[in-house]
C-alpha positions as CSV (number, residue, x, y, z in Angstrom):
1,X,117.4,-58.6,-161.5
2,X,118.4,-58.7,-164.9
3,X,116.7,-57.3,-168.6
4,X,116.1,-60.2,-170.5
5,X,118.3,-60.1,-173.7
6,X,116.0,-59.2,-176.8
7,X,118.7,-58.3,-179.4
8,X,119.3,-62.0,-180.5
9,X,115.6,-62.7,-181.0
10,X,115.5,-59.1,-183.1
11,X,117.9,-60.0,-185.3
12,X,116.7,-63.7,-185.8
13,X,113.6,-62.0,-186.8
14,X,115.5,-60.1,-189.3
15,X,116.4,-63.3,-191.0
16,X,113.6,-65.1,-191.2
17,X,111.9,-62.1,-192.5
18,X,114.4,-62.5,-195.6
19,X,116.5,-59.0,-194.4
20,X,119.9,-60.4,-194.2
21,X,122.1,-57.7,-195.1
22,X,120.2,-55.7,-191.9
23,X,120.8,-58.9,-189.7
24,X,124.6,-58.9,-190.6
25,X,125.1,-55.7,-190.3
26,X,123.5,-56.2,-186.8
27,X,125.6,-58.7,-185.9
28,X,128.9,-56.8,-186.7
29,X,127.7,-54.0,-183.7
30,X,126.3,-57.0,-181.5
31,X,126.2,-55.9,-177.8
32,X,128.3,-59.1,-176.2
33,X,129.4,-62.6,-176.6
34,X,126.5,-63.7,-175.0
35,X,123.7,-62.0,-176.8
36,X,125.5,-63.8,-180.0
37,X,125.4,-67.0,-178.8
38,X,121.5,-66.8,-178.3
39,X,121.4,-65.4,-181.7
40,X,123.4,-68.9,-183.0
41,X,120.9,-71.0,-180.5
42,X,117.6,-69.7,-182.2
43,X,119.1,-69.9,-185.5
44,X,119.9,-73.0,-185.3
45,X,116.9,-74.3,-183.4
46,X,115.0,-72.5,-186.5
47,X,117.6,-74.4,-188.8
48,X,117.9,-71.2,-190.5
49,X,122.0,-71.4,-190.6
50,X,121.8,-73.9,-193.3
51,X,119.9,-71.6,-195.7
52,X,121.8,-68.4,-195.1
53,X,124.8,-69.6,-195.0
54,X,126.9,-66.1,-194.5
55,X,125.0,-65.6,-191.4
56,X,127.6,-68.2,-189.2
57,X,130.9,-67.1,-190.0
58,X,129.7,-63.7,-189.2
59,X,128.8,-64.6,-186.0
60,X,131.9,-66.2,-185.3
61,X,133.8,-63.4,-186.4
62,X,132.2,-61.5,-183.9
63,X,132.5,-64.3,-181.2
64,X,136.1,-63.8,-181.7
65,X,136.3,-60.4,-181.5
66,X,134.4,-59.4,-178.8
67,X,136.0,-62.0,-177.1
68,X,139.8,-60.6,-177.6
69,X,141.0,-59.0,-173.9
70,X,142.6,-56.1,-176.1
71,X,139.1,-54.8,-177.4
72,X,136.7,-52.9,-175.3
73,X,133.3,-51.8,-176.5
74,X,131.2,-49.1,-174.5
75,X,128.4,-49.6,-173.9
C-alpha cells in the first residue's frame, strides 16, 4: 500500500497563493518524475500554466532531468 503523493498538490498551492519563486524553487528539488507530472495535471486543470508562464519550462526541465539514467537522486 502506497502514500498518496501530496508534494504536487503543495506546490500547486504555492502558486495559486501567488508564491512562485517558492513553487520553482520546489520544483527544481522535486522528489520524481511522477510527482511532476501530477504537479503539470492540476496546473493545468486549474489553467494556471497560462498565467505563470515560467512555471512549465521548469517542470520540464526537471522532467528531463530526473529522467536521465546518468542521474541518481537519494532519497
Amino acid at each position: 500500500m502506497s502514500r498518496p503523493h501530496v508534494w504536487a498538490t503543495k506546490v500547486a498551492a504555492l502558486i495559486q497563493g501567488g508564491n512562485s519563486a517558492a513553487a520553482l524553487e520546489q520544483i527544481k528539488v522535486a522528489p520524481s518524475v511522477i510527482d511532476l507530472q501530477q504537479l503539470r495535471a492540476i496546473l493545468s486543470a486549474k489553467k494556471l500554466l497560462a498565467r505563470y508562464q515560467n512555471v512549465e519550462p521548469t517542470i520540464a526541465d526537471q522532467i528531463v532531468a530526473l529522467s536521465s539514467p546518468r542521474l541518481h537522486r537519494s532519497p
